[in-house]
Backbone as ProteinMPNN parsed JSONL, in Angstrom:
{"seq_chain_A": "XXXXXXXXXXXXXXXXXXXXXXXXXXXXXXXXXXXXXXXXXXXXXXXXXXXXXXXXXXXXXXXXXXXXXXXXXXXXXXXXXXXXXXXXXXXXXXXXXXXXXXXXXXXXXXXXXXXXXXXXXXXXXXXXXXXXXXXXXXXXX", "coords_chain_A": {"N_chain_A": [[4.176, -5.932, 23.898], [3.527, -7.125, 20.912], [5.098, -7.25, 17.222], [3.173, -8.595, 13.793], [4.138, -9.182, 10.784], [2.515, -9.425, 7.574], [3.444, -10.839, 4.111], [2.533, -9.348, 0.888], [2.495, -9.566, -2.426], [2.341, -7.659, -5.838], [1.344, -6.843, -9.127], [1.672, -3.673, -10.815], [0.854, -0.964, -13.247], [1.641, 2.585, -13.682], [1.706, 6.151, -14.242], [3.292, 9.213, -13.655], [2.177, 12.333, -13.255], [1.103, 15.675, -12.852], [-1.66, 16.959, -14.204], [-1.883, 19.643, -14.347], [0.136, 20.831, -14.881], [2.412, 21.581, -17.116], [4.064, 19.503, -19.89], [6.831, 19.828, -19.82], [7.041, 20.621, -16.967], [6.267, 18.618, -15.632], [8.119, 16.538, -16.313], [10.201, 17.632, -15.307], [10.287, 17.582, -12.225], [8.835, 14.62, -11.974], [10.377, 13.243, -13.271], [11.471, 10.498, -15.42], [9.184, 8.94, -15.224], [6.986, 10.474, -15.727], [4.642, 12.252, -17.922], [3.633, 10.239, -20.841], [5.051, 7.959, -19.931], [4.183, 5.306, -19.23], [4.285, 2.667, -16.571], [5.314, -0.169, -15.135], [5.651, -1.717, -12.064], [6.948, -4.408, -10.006], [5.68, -4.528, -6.738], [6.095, -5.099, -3.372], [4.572, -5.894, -1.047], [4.315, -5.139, 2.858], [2.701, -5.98, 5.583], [1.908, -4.716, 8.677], [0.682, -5.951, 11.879], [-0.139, -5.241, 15.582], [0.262, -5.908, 18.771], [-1.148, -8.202, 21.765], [-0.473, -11.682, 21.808], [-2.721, -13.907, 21.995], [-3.84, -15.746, 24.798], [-4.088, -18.516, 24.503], [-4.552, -19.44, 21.173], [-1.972, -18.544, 20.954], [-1.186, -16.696, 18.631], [-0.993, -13.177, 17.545], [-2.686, -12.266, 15.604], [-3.87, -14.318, 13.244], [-2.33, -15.232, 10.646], [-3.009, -16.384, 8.305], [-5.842, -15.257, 7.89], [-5.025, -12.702, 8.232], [-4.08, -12.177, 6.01], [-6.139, -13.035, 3.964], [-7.104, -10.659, 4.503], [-5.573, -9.249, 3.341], [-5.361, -9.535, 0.913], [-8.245, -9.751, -0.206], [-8.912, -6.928, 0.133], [-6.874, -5.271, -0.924], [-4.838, -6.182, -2.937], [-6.247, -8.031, -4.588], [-7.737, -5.791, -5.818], [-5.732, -4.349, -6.776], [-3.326, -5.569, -8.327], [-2.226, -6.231, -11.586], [-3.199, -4.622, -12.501], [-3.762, -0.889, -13.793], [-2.839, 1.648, -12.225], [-3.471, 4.251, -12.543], [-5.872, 4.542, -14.119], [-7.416, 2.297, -13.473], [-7.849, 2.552, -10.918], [-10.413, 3.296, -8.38], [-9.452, 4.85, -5.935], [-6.904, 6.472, -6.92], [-8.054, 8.611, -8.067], [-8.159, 11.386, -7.59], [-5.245, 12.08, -6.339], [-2.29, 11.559, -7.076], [-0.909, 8.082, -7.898], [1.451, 7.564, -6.758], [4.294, 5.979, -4.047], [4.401, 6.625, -1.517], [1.412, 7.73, -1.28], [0.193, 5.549, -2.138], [1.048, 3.43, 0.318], [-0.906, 4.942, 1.697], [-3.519, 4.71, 1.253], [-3.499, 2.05, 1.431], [-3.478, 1.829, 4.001], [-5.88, 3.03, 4.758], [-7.676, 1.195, 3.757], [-7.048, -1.457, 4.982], [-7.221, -0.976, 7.639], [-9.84, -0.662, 9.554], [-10.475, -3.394, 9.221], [-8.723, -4.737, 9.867], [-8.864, -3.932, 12.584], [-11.661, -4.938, 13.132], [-10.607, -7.585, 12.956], [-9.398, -8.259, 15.691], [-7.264, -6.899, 15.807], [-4.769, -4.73, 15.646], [-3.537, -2.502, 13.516], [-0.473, -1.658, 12.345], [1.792, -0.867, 10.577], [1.936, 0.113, 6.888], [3.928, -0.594, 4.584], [5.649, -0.414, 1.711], [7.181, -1.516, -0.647], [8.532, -0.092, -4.092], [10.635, -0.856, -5.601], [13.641, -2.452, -5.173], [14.923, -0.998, -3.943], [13.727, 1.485, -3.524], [11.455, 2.255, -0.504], [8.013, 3.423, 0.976], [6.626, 3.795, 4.135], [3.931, 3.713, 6.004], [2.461, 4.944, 8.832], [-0.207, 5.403, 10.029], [-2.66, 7.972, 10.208], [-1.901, 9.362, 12.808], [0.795, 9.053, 12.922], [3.411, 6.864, 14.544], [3.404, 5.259, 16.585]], "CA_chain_A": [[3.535, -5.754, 22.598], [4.077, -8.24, 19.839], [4.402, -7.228, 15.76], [3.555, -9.771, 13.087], [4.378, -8.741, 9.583], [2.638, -10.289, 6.037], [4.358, -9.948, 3.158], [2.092, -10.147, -0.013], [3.299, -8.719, -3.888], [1.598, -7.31, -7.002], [2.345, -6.106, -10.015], [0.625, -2.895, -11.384], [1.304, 0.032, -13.641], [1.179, 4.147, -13.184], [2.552, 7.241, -14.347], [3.252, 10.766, -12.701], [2.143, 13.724, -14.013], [-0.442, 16.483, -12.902], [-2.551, 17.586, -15.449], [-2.151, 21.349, -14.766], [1.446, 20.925, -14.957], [3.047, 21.498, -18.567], [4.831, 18.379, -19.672], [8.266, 19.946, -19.422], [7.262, 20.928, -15.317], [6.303, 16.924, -15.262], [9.311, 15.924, -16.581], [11.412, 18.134, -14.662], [9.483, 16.924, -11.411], [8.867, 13.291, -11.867], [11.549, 12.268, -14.446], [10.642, 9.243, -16.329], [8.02, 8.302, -14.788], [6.129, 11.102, -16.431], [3.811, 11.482, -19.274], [3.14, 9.243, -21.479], [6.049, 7.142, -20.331], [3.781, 4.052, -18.434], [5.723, 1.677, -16.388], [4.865, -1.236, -13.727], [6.638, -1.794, -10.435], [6.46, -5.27, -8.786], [5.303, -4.363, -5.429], [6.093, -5.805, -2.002], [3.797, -4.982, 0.508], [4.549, -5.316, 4.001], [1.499, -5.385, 6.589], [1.804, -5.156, 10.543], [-0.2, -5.713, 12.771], [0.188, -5.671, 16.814], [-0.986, -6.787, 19.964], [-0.673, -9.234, 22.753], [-0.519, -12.982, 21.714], [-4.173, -14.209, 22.596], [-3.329, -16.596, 25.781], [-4.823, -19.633, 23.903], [-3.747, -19.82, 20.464], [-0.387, -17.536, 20.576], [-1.427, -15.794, 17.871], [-1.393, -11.58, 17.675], [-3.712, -12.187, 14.245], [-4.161, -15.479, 12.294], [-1.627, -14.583, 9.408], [-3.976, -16.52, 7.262], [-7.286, -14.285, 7.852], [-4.396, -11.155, 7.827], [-3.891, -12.775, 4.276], [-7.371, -13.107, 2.986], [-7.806, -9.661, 4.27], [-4.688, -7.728, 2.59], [-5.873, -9.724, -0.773], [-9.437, -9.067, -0.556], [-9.421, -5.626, -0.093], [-5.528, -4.743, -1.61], [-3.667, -7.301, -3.554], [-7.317, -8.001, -5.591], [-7.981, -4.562, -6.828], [-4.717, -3.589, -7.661], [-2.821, -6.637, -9.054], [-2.662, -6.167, -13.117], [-4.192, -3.157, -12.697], [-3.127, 0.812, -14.216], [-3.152, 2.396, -10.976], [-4.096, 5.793, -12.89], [-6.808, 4.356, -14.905], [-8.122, 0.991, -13.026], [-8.582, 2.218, -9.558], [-10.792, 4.381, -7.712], [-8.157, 5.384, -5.112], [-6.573, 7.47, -6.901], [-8.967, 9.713, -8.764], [-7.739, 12.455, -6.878], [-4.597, 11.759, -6.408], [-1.127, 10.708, -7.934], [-0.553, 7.029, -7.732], [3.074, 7.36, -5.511], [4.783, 4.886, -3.234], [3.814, 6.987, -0.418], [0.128, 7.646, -1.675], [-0.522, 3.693, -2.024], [0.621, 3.354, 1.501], [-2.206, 5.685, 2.647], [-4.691, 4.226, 0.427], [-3.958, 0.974, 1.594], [-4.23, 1.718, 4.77], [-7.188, 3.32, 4.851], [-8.574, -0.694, 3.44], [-6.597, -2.039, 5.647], [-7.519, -0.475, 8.95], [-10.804, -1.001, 9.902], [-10.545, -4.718, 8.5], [-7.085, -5.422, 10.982], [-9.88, -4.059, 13.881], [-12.359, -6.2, 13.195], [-10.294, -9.512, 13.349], [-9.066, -8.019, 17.079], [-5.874, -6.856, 15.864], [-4.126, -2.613, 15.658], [-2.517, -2.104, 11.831], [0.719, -0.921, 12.817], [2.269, -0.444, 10.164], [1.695, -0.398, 6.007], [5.389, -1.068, 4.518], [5.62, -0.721, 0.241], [8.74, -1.547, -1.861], [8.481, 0.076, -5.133], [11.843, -1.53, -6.317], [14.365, -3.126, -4.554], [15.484, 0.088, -3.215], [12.784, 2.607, -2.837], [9.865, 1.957, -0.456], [7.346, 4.03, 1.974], [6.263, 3.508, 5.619], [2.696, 4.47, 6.721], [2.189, 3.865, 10.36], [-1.574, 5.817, 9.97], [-2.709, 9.538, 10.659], [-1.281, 9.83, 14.181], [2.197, 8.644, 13.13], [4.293, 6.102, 14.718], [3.062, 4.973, 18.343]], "C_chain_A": [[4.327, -6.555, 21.567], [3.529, -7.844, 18.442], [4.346, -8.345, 15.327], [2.906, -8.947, 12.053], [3.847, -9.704, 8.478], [3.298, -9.825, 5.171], [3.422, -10.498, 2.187], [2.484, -9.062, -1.576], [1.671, -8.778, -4.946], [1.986, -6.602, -7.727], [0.702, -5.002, -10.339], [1.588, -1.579, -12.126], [0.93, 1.218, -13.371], [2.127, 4.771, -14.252], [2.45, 8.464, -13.437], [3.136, 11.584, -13.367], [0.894, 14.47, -13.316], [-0.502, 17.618, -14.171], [-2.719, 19.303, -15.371], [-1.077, 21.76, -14.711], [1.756, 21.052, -16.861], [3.963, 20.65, -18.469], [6.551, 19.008, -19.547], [8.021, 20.002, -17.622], [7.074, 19.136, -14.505], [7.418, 16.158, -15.264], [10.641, 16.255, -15.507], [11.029, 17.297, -13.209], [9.623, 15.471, -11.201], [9.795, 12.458, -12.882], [10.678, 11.319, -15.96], [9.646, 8.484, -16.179], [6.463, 9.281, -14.806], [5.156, 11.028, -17.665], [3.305, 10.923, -19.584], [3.943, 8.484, -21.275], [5.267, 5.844, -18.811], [4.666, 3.596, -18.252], [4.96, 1.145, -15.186], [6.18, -1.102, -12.978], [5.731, -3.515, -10.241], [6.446, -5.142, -7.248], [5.355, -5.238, -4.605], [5.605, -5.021, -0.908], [3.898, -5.619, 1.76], [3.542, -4.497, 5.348], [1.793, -5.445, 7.709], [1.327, -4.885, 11.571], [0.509, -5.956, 14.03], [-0.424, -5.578, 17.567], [-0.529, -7.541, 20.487], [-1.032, -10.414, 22.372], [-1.737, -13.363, 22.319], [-3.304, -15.796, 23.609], [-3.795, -18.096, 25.067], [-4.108, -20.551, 22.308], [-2.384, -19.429, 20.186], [-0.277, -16.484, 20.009], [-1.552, -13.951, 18.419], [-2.98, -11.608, 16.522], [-3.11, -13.477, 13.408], [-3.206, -14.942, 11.197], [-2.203, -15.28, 8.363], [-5.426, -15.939, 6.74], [-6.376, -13.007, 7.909], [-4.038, -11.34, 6.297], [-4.597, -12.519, 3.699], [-7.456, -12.015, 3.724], [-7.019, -8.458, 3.335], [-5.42, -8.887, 0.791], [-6.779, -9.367, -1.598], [-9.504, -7.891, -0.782], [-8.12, -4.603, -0.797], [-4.947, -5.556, -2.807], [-5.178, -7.489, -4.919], [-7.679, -6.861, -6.569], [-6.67, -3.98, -7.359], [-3.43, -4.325, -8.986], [-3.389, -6.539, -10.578], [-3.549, -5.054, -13.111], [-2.793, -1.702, -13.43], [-3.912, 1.505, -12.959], [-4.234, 4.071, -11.243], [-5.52, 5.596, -13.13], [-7.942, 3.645, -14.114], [-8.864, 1.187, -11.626], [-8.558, 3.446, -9.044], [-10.108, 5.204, -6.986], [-7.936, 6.352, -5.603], [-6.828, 8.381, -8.228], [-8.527, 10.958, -8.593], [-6.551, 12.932, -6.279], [-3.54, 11.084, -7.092], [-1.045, 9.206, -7.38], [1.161, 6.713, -7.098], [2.965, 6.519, -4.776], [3.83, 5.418, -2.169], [2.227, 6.975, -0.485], [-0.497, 6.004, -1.718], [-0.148, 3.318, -0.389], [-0.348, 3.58, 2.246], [-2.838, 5.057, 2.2], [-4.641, 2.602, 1.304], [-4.254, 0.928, 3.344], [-5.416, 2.216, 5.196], [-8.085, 1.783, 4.301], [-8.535, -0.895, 4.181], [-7.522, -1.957, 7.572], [-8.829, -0.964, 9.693], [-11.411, -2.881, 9.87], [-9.948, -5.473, 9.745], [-8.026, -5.166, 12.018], [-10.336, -4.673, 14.348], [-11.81, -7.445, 13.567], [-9.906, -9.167, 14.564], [-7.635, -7.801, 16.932], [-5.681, -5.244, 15.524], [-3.299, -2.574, 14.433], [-1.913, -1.143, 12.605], [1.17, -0.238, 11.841], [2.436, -0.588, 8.522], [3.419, -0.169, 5.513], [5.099, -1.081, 2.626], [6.586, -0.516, -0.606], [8.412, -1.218, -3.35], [9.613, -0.703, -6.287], [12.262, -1.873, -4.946], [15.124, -1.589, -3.604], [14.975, 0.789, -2.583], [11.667, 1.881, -2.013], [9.269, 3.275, 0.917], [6.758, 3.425, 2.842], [5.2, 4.452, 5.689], [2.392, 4.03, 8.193], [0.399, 5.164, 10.855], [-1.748, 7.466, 10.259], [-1.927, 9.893, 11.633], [0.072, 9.513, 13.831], [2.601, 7.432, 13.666], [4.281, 5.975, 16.294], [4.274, 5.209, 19.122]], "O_chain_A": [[5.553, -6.584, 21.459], [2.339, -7.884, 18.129], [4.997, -9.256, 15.837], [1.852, -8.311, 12.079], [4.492, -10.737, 8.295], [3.769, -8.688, 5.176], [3.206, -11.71, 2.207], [2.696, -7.852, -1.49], [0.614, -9.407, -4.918], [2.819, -5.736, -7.458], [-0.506, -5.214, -10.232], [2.708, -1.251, -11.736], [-0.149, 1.275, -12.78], [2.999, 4.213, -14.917], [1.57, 8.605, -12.588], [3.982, 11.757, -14.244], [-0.199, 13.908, -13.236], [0.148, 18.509, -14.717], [-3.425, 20.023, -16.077], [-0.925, 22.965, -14.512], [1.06, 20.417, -17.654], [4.714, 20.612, -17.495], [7.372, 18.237, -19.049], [8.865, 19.396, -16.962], [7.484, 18.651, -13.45], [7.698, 15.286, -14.441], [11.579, 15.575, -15.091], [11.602, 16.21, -13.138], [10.418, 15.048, -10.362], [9.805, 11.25, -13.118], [9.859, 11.463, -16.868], [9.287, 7.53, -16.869], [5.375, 9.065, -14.271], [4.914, 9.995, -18.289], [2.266, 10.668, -18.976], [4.103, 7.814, -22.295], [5.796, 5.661, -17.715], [5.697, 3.631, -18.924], [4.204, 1.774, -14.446], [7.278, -0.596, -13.209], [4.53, -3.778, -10.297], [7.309, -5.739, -6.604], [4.746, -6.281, -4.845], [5.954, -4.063, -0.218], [3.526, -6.793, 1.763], [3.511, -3.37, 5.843], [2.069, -6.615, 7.972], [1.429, -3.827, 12.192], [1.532, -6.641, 14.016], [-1.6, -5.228, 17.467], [0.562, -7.93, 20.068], [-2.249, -10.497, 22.541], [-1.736, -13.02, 23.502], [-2.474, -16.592, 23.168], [-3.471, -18.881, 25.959], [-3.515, -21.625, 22.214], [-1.722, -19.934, 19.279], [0.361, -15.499, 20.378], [-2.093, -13.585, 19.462], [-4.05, -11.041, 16.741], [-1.947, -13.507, 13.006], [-3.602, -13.823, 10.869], [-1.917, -14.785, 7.272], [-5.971, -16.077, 5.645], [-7.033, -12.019, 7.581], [-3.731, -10.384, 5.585], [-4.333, -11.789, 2.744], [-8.65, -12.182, 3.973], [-7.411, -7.397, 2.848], [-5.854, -8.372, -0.239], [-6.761, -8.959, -2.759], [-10.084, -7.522, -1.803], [-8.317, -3.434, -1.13], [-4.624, -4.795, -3.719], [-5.005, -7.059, -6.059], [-7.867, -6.961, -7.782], [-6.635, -3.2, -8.311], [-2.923, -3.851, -10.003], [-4.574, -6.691, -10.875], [-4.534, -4.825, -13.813], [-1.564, -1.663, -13.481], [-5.098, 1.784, -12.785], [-5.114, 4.665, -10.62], [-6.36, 6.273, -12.538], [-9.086, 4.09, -14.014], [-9.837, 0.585, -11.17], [-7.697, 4.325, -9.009], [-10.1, 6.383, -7.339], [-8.48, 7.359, -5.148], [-6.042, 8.728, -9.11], [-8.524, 11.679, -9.591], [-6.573, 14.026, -5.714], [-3.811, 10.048, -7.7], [-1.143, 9.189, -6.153], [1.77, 5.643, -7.12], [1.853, 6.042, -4.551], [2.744, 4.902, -1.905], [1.69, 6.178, 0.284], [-1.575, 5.588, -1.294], [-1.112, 2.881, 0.238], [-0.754, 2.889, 3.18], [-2.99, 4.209, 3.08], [-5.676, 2.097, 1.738], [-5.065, 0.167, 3.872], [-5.948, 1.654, 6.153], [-9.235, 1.596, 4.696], [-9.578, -0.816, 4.831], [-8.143, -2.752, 8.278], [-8.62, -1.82, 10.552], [-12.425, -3.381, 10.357], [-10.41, -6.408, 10.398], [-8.234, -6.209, 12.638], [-10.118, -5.163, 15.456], [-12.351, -8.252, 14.322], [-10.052, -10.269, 15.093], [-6.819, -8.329, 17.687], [-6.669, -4.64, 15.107], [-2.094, -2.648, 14.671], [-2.373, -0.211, 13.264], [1.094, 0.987, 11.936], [3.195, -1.542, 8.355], [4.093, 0.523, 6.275], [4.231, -1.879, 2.273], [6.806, 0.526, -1.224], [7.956, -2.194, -3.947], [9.404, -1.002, -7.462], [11.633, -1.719, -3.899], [15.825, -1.659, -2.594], [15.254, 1.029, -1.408], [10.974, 1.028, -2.568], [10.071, 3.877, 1.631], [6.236, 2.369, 2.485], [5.324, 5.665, 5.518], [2.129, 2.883, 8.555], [0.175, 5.547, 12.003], [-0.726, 8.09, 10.544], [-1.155, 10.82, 11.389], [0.754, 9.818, 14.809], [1.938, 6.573, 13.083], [5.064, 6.54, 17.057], [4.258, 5.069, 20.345]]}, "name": "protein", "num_of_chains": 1, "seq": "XXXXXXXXXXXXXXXXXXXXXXXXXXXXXXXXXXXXXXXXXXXXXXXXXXXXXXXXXXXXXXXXXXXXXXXXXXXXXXXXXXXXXXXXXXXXXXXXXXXXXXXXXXXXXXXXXXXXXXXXXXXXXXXXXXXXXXXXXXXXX"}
């Protein structure tokens, strides 16, 4: 079994807070990244797909059609976007590291199928420090 990882970035803003929280239980909770206190993250997203090298071209997945698909359906809607405000996603949901993992793979998934390839694994750096690992409902093969 062979991974191959894209790496594609975007910038977007959020805050944390639930609305049936009193802003001191927000604050205490999510810090500064509560409230009314907006703030962007430049995002590094890390896609991977796997699979056996097709005997022909080498390839696991074209990393240029795994490109135009994390853009089309990720990198397009969220780029310059207010995660809270701008996008459907997360209506229902807080806009978190972990939470944009799921979200994206739920895009992702059915997309990575189609071209003949298994989304392994969605990968999202909030900063240089923090990021979350989605490897899909079932976990981590």
């Amino acid at each position: 079994m062979h991974y191959v990882t894209r790496r594609e970035t975007f910038n977007a803003a959020h805050k944390l807070a639930l609305p049936t929280w009193s802003d001191e239980r927000n604050r205490e909770v999510f810090g500064k990244c509560a409230n009314a206190n907006w703030h962007g993250h430049n995002y590094d997203l890390r896609v991977t797909v796997s699979g056996s090298p097709d005997p022909v071209t080498g390839f696991v997945m074209d990393a240029k059609v795994l490109s135009q698909i994390i853009k089309r359906t990720v990198v397009d809607v969220l780029d310059h976007s207010n995660l809270n405000l701008d996008v459907d996603w997360f209506r229902d949901r807080l806009p978190t590291t972990e939470n944009l993992t799921t979200a994206i793979w739920e895009r992702l998934v059915d997309e990575v199928s189609a071209a003949g390839s298994a989304l392994y694994r969605v990968r999202l750096y909030e900063t240089e420090n923090i990021y979350a690992d989605y490897y899909g409902p079932a976990g981590r093969p």
